[in-house]
matplotlib code that plots the C-alpha trace (Angstrom):
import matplotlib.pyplot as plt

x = [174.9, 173.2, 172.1, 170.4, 168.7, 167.2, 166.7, 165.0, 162.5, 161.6, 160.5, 158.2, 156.9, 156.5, 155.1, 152.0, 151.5, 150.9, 148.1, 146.5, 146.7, 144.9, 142.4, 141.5, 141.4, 138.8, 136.8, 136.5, 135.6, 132.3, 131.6, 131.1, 129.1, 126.7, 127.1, 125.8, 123.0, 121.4, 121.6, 120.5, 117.3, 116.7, 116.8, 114.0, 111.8, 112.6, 111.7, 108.4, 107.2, 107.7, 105.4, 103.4, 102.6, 102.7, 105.9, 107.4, 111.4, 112.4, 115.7, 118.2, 121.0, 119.6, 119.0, 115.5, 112.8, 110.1, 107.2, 103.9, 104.8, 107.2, 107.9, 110.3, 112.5, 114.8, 115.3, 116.2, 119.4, 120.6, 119.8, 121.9, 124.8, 124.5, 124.5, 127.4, 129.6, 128.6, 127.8, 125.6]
y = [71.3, 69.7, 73.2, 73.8, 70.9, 71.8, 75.3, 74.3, 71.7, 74.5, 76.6, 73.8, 73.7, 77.3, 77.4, 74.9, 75.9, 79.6, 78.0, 76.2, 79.5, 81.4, 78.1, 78.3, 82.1, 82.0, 79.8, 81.4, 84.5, 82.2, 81.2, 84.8, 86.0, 82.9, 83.8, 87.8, 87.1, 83.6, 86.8, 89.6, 87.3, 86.1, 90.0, 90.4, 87.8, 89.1, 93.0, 91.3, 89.3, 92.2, 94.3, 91.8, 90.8, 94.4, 93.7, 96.9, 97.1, 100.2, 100.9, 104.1, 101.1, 99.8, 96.5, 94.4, 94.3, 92.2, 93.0, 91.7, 88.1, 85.6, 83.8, 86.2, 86.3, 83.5, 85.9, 89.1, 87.7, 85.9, 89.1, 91.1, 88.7, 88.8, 92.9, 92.7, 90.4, 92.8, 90.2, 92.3]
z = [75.7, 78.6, 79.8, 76.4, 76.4, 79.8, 78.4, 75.4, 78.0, 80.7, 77.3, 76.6, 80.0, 80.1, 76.9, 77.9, 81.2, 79.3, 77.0, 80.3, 81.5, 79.0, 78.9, 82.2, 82.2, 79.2, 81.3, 84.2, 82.1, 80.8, 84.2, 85.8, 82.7, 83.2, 86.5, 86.2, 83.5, 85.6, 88.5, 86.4, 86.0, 89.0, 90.4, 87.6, 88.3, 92.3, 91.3, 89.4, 92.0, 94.7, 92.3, 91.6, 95.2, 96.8, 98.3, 99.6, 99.0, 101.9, 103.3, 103.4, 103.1, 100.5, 101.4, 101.0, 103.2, 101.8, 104.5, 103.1, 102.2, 104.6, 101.7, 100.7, 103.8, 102.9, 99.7, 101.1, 102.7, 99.3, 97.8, 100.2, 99.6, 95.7, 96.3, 98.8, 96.1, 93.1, 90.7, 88.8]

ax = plt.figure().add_subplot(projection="3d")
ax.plot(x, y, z, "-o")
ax.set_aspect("equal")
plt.show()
């Protein structure tokens, strides 16, 4: 009887921590999609401002070099990180 009883509890248990689970799955879920569309714009606005500013983008690796404006240094790094983590 006793071992039912504990049975019937660790059913319980399981049963919640499932539901957290699938809670906590769900919101990581809404976190990376926030995640890829605040990215997906900020490579826009990025890609607009290097047209806009005649900023050349050239590498066989594929990674930025922003040559005409040393305001975009700090960028080409975070850029190479986002690319590197395939967020978008």
């Amino acid at each position: 009887m006793v071992i039912l009883e504990n049975l019937r509890a660790i059913k319980a248990k399981h049963a919640a921590l499932c539901c957290q689970a699938r809670e906590i799955a769900a919101a990581q879920r809404e976190s990376m999609d926030s995640i890829r569309n605040n990215l997906s714009c900020v490579m826009k606005l990025v890609q607009h401002v290097q047209q806009s500013t005649e900023v050349e983008v050239t590498s066989p690796t594929g990674h930025f070099l922003f040559t005409h404006n040393p305001m975009f240094s700090a960028l080409e790094g975070w850029v190479n990180v986002a690319k590197k983590s395939q967020l978008f």
